[in-house]
VOVEXTI-966657 format. One record per residue (C-alpha): x, y, z; residue in three letters. Coordinates in steps of 0.2 Angstrom, whole numbers, plus 5000, padded with zeros to 4 digits. Example, Ala and Ser with C-alpha at 12.3 -4.5 7.8 and 13.67 -1.06 7.14 Angstrom:
<recs>
506249785039ALA506849955036SER
</recs>
This chain:
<recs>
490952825024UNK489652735038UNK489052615025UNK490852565020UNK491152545037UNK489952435040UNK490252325025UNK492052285032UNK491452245048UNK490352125040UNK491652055030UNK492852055047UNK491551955054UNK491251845041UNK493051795040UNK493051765060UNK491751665057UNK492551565043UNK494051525053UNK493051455067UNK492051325056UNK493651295050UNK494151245065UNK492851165073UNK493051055057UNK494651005059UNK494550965078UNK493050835073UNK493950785058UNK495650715067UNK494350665080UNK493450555069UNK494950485060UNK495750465077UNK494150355084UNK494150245068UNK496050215067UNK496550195085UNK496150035093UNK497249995106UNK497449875119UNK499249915127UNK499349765135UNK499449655119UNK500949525118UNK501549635101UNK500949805102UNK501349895082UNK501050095077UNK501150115060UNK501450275054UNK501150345036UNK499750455026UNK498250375015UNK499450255009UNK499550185028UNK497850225032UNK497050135016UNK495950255004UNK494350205000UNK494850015008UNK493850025024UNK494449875036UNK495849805022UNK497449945024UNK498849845026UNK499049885046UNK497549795047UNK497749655037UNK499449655044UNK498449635062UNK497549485056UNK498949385051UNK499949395066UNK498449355074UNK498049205065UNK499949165067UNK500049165085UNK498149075086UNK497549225098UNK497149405098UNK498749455107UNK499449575093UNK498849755091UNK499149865076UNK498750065080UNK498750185066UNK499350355064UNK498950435046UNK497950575040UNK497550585023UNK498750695017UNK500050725030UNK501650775025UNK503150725036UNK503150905046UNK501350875049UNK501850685055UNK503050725068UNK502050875075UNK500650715081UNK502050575081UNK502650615098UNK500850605107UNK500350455098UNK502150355104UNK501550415121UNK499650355119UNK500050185110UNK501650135120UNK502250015103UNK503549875101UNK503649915085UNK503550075075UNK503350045054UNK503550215046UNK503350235026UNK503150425025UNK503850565016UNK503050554996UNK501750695002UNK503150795003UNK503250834987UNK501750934987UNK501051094996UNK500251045012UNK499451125028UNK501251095038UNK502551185029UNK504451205033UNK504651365037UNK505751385050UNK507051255043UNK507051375026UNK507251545033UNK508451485046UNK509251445029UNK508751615022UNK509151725040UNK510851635043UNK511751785046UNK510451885055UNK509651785072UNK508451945074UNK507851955058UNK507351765058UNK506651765074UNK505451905070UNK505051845053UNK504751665059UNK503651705073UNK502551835059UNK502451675048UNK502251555062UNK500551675066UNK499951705048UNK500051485051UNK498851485064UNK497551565054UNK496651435043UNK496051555033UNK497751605028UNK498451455027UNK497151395014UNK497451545005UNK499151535005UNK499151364999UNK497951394984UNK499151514977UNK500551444979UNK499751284967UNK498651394956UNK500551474953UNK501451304952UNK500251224939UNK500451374930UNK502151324924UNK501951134924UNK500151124914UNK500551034901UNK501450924913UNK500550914928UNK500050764937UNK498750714953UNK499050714971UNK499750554968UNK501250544957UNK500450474942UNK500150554924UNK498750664924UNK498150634906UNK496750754906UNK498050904907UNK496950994920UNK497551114931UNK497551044948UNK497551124964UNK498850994972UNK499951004956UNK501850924960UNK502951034967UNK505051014964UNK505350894978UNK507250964977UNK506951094988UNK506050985002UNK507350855002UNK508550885019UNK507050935029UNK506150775024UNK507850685032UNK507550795045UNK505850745049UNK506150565047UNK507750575056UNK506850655071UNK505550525071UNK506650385071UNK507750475086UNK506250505096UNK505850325093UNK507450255098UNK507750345113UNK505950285118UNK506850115117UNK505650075104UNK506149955088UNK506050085071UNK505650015053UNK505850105039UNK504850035024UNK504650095005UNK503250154996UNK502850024980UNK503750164968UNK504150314972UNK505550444972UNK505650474991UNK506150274992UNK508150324987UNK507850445002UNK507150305013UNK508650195010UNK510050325010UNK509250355027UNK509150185030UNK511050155029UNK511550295035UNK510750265052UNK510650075051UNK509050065052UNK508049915047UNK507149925031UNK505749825023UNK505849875004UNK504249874997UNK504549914981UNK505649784976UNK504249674981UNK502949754969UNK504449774954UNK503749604951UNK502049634947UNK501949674929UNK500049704928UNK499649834943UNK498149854939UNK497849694948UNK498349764965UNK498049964963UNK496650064965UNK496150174948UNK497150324952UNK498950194950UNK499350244967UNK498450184982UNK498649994981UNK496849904982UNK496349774995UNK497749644985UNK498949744985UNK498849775007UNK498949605006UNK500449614996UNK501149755009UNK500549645024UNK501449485016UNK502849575017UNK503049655033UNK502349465041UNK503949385034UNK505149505038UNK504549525054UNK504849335056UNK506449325044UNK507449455057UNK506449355071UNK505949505077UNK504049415081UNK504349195085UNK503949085075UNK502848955081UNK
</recs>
């Protein structure tokens, strides 16, 4: 009995000591991103926050994501270094994951201009998930009920440990029942048929929180007095989402993927996995954003 005893205590402290690697990792990790992502000087003429995911941030482009090249070009425009471009995008954020940071970083960087394309991660299981939204759906009828469970699942979420399990599962299951169909993270064919941990979820189910997300963001931007920009991803299934939202809230809307329906060969601006665009396709993204910008003068032209 003492020996199996103390092999649960071991294992106990084992998992304590688990969770606070995870996260001590985590704290330097957004720290890190944070450090190489953020450089701000709030008193630029145009000061810019780009909100967004790898897509935004650039994967495996150091120094050429399209916020960056973007920075470049209105520099070069207005012959001075008088415009800023901050970025806020963690490499697979979801929207719930965006908003929880968003708020902070509108404080920290004090923008002119807020570029959001965010929202195709949410098609997949993430760290953030959306569970007050569905069991408010679920616990309608019952306020005691939801308010109990949600603060039990809102704990088991502060655990890391859990979390990660929680999420393996909830893929391993998933992938199960879309093997011979699964794709990658991104949302291109995966033509090895593996089983992967980030298989696609059915975005059906995440669509009205997504709104919500985005939705929020762009309230709290506007009430900060703050210009919003909604933007497309090159081709995804979010983009009906982004316009219909778009419209909706008369937003103003830079649509990306119209620009890059024009390119018949993407390899020629993608990276090898068909999603992340390559240093040529930023520029595409940058190209595009510069002469809106100018085309709704929202920056002068010289």
């Amino acid at each position: 009995m003492r020996k199996i005893l103390y092999i649960l205590f071991l294992i106990f402290i084992i998992l304590v000591l688990l969770e606070i690697l995870l996260r001590l990792y985590g704290f330097f990790y957004i720290a890190r991103l944070s450090s190489f992502y953020k450089n701000m000087d709030n008193k630029s003429k145009i000061n810019i926050l780009a909100v967004g995911e790898s897509t935004t941030g650039g994967l495996w482009i150091e120094g050429k994501s399209y916020p960056l090249q973007l920075k470049k070009k209105l520099n070069d425009f207005y012959h001075c270094n008088c415009v800023n471009v901050s970025i806020l995008a963690l490499p697979g954020a979801n929207t719930s994951s965006t908003l929880y940071y968003y708020p902070s970083e509108l404080i920290k960087v004090k923008p002119d201009i807020v570029l959001f394309m965010v929202g195709v991660n949410d098609t997949y299981y993430y760290a953030y998930n959306f569970d007050s939204l569905l069991l408010e759906s679920q616990f309608s009828k019952n306020k005691i009920i939801y308010k109990i469970t949600l603060a039990l699942v809102r704990l088991s979420n502060k655990i890391k440990l859990l979390r990660i399990i929680k999420l393996i599962y909830a893929n391993l299951a998933l992938s199960k029942n879309i093997i011979e169909d699964a794709t990658y993270i991104y949302e291109g064919g995966d033509k090895t048929k593996r089983r992967e941990i980030f298989a696609k979820a059915n975005f059906n189910i995440n669509q009205e929180i997504t709104k919500t997300n985005i939705e929020k963001m762009l309230y709290i931007t506007k009430k900060a007095g703050i210009t919003p920009i909604l933007m497309t991803y090159h081709s995804a299934s979010i983009n009906e989402i982004i316009k219909q939202i778009a419209k909706k809230d008369s937003i103003l809307l830079i649509d990306n993927e119209k620009i890059f329906s024009n390119f018949f060969l993407n390899d020629y601006v993608m990276k090898q996995d068909s999603w992340h665009p390559n240093e040529k396709g930023y520029q595409v993204i940058a190209d595009n954003i510069f002469l809106f910008l100018i085309k709704q003068k929202i920056v002068r032209s010289n």
